[in-house]
C-alpha positions as CSV (number, residue, x, y, z in Angstrom):
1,X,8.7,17.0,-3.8
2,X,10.6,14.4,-2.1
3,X,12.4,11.3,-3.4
4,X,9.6,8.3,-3.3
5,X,12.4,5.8,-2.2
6,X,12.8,8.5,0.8
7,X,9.1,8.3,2.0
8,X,8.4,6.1,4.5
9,X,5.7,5.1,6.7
10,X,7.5,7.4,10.0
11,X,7.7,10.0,7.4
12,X,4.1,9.5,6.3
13,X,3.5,10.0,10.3
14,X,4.9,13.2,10.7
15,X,3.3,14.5,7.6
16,X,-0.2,13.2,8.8
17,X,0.2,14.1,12.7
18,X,1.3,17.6,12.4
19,X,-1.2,18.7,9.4
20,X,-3.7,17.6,11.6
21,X,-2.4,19.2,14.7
22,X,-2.1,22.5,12.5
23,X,-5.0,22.6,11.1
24,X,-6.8,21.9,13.7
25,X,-5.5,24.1,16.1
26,X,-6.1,27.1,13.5
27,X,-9.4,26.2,12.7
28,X,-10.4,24.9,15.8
29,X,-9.7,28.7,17.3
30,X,-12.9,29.3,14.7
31,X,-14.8,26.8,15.6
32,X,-15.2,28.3,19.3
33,X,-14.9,31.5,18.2
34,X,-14.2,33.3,21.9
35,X,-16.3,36.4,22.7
36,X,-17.1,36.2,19.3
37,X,-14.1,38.3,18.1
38,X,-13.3,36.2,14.9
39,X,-16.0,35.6,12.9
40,X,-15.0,34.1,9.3
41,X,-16.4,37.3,7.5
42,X,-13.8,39.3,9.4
43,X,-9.9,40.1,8.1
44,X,-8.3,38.1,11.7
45,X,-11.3,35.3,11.0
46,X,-9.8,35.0,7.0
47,X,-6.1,34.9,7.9
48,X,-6.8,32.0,10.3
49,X,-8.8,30.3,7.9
50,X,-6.1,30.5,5.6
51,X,-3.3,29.6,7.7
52,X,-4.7,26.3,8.9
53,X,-6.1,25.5,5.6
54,X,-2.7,25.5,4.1
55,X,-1.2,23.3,6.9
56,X,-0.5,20.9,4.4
57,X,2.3,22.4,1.7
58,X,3.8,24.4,5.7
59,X,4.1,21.6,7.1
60,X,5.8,19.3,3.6
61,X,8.3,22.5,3.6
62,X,9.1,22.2,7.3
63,X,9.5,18.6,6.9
64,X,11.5,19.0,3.9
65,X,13.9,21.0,5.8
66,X,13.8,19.4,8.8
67,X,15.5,16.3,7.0
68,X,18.3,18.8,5.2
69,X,16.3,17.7,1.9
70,X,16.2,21.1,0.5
71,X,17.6,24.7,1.3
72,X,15.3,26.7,1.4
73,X,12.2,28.4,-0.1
74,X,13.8,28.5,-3.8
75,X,14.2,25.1,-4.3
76,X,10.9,24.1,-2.8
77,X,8.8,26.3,-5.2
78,X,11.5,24.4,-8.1
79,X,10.5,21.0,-6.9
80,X,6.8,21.9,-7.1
81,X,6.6,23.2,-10.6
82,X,9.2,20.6,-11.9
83,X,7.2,17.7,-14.3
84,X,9.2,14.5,-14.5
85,X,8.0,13.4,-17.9
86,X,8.0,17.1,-19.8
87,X,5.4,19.5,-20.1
88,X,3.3,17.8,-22.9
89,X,2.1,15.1,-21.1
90,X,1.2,17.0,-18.0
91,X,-0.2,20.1,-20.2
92,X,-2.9,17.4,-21.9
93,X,-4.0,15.3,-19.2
94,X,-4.4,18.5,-17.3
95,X,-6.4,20.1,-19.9
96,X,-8.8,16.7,-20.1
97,X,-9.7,16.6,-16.6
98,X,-10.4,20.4,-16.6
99,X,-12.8,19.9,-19.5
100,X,-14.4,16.6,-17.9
101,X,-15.1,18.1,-14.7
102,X,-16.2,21.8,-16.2
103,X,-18.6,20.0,-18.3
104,X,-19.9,17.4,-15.1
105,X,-20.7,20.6,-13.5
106,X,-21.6,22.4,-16.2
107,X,-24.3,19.9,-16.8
108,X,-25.6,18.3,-13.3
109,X,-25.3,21.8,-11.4
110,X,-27.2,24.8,-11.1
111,X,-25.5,28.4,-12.0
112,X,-25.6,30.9,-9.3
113,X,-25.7,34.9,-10.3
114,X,-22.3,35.0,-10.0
115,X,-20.5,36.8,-13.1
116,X,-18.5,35.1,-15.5
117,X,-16.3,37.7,-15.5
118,X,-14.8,37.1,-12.1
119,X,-14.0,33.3,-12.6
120,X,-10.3,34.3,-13.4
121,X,-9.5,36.6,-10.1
122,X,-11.5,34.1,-7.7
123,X,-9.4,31.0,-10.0
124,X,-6.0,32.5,-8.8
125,X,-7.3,33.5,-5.7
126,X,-8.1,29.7,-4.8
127,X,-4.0,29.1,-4.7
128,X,-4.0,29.3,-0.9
129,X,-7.7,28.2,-0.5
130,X,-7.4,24.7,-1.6
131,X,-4.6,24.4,-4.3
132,X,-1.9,24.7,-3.0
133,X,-3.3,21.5,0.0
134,X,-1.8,19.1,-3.2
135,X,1.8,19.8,-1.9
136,X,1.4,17.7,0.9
137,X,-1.7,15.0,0.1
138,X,-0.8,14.1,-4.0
139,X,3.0,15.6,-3.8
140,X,3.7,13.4,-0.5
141,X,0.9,11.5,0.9
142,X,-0.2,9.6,-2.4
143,X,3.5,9.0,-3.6
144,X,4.0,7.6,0.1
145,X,1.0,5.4,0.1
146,X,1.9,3.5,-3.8
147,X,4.6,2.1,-1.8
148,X,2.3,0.5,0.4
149,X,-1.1,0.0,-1.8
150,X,-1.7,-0.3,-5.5
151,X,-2.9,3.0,-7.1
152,X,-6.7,2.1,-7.0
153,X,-6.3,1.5,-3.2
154,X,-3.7,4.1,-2.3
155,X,-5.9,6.9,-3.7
156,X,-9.3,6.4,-2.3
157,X,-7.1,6.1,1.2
158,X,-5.6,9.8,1.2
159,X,-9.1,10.7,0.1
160,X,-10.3,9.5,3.3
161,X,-7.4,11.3,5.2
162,X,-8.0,14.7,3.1
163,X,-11.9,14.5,4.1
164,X,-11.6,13.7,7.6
165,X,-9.3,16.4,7.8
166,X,-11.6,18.7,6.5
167,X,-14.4,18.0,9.4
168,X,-14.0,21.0,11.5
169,X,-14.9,23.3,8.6
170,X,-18.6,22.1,9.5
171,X,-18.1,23.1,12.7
172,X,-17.6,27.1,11.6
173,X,-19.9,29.5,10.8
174,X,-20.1,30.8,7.5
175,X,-18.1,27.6,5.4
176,X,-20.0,26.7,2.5
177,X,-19.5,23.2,3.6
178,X,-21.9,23.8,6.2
179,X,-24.9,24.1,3.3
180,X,-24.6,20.0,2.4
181,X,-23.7,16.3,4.2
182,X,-20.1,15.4,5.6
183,X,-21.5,12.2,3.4
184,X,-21.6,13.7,0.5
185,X,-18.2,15.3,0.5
186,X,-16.8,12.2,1.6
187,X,-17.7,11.3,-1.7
188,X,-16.5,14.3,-3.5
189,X,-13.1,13.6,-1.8
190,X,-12.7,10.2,-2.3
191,X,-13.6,10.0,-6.3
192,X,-11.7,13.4,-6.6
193,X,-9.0,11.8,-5.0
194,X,-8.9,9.3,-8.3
195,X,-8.5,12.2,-10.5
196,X,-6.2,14.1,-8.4
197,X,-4.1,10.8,-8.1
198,X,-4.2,10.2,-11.4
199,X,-2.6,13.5,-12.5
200,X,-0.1,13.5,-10.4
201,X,0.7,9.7,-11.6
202,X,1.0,10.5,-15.3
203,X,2.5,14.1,-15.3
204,X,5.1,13.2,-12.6
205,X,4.1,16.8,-11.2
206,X,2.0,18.1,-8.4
207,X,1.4,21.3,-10.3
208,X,-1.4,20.0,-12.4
209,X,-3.1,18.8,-9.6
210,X,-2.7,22.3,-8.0
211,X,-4.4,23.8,-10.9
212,X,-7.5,21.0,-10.8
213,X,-7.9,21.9,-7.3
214,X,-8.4,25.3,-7.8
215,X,-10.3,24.7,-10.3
216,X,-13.4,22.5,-8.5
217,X,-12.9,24.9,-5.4
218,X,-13.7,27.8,-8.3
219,X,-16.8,26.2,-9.7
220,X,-17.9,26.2,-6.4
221,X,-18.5,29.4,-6.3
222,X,-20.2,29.6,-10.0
223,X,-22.6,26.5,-9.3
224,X,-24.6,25.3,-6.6
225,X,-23.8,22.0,-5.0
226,X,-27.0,19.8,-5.2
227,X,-26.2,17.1,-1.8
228,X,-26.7,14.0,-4.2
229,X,-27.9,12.4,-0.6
230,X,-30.2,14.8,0.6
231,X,-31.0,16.1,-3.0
232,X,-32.1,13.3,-4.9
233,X,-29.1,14.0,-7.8
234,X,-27.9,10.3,-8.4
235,X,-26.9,11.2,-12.1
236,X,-24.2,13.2,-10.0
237,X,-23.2,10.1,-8.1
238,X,-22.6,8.2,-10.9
239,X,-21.1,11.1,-13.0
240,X,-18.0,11.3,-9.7
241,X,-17.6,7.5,-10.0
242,X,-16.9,7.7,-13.8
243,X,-14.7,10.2,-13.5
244,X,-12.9,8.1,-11.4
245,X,-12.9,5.2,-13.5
246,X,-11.5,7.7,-16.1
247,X,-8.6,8.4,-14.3
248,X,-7.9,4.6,-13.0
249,X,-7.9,3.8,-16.7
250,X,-6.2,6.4,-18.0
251,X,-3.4,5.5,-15.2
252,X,-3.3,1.8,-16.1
253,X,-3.1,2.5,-19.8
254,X,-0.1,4.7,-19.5
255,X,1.6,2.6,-17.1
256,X,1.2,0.0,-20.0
257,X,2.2,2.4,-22.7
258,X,5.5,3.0,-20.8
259,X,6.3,-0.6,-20.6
C-alpha cells in the first residue's frame, strides 16, 4: 500500500487514532441504539455496521491521499492487488493456509444447517465484512511495526490492536461475537494474526490476506465456534498455536531461502 521506508511511528498514529475514532463512533451509535430505531437486523442498523467495520482500508485511503501518495481511487485498488514477488508464490501460500485452516475447522468444529451451496455468495459477501479490514492492519499496521519489532513480535502486537478494536461488537445486540469470551477471540486474533502476517510477508501482497479473512469470517457461518475457555475444546487451542508456528516457520524459511 505504502512505501515501508515511508511508515513511521506518527504515521502508525494516525492510522491507529482515527480507525478507532471511526469505528467507534459508527458502532458505538449501535451499541446505544437510541429509541431503539437501529437494531442490527435492520437495513440503517447493517449500513452502520458496515461503515464502521471497514474503518480500516477508509481511513489507509484517506491517509494515503492526505500525504499526496496516490491519486485517487484507481491507483489504490492497483496497489492492493499488486504482489511484489509474482503471483506463484502468493497463489500457493494462499492456497496452504486455506486448506490448513478449512481442515482445523473442518475437524475441531461443529457444522450448522447451513447449505453448502451458499458458502460462495456469503464468501464474496464477506469483502466488506472483514476482508477488506487487511488494507489497513497487514497492508500498513504489520509493515509499520517490522520496522520496530521482529516478525514473531510485530504480529502478535497488531493482533492485540485488531482485537481490542473489535470490543464494542460485544456491546451490540445481535453480533455473533456476543455468543463466546472476549478471551477467546483475543486468541483467535492474535494466532490469526501469525497467519495473516505471514501471508502478507511471503506474497509481498495484502490481497491474500483479504481472501484468508474472508475466508474464517465465512466458516463462521458454516461451523459453530466452541469457546475453547468456556467449552472445554483445548485440542482447538493447540490447533491455533500450530498454525501459528506454521506460518513463523514458513516466514523464517523463506526469508532464508531468499538469502
Amino acid at each position: 500500500m505504502l512505501s515501508v521506508e515511508k511508515i513511521n511511528g506518527k504515521r502508525i498514529a494516525w492510522y491507529i487514532g482515527l480507525t478507532f475514532v471511526f469505528t467507534y463512533i459508527m458502532w458505538g451509535v449501535l451499541a446505544l441504539n437510541p429509541g431503539g430505531l437501529l437494531p442490527l437486523s435492520g437495513v440503517p442498523g447493517v449500513i452502520i455496521f458496515i461503515i464502521g467495520g471497514n474503518a480500516p482500508p477508509i481511513v489507509v485511503l484517506f491517509l494515503l491521499l492526505k500525504w499526496r501518495e496516490i491519486t485517487g481511487l484507481k491507483e489504490y485498488f492497483r496497489r492492493i492487488v499488486r504482489t511484489e514477488y509474482g503471483a506463484r508464490r502468493a497463489i500457493w501460500v494462499t492456497a496452504l493456509f486455506f486448506l490448513v485452516e478449512i481442515g482445523l475447522v473442518a475437524i475441531m468444529e461443529k457444522r450448522t444447517a447451513q447449505p453448502l451451496y451458499m458458502f460462495i455468495p456469503i464468501f464474496l459477501l464477506t469483502v466488506m465484512g472483514g476482508g477488506l479490514e487487511e488494507v489497513g492492519w497487514r497492508g500498513f499496521l504489520q509493515r509499520g511495526m517490522e520496522k520496530k519489532l521482529p516478525f514473531w513480535l510485530a504480529a502478535p502486537a497488531v493482533g492485540l490492536i485488531w482485537a481490542f478494536w473489535h470490543i464494542p461488537l460485544w456491546f451490540i445486540a445481535g453480533t455473533s461475537n456476543s455468543t463466546f469470551s472476549y478471551l477467546y477471540f483475543v486468541l483467535f486474533c492474535v494466532t490469526n494474526s501469525y497467519v495473516l502476517a505471514a501471508l502478507r510477508k511471503i506474497s509481498g501482497s495484502v490481497l491474500p490476506c483479504i481472501l484468508f479473512h474472508m475466508l474464517i469470517n465465512t466458516l463462521g457461518s458454516f461451523f459453530v465456534i466452541t469457546d475453547v475457555f468456556l467449552g472445554k475444546d483445548l485440542p482447538l487451542l493447540l490447533a491455533y498455536v500450530l498454525q501459528a508456528i506454521l506460518a513463523v516457520a514458513l516466514v523464517y524459511l523463506q526469508r532464508r531461502k531468499s538469502q
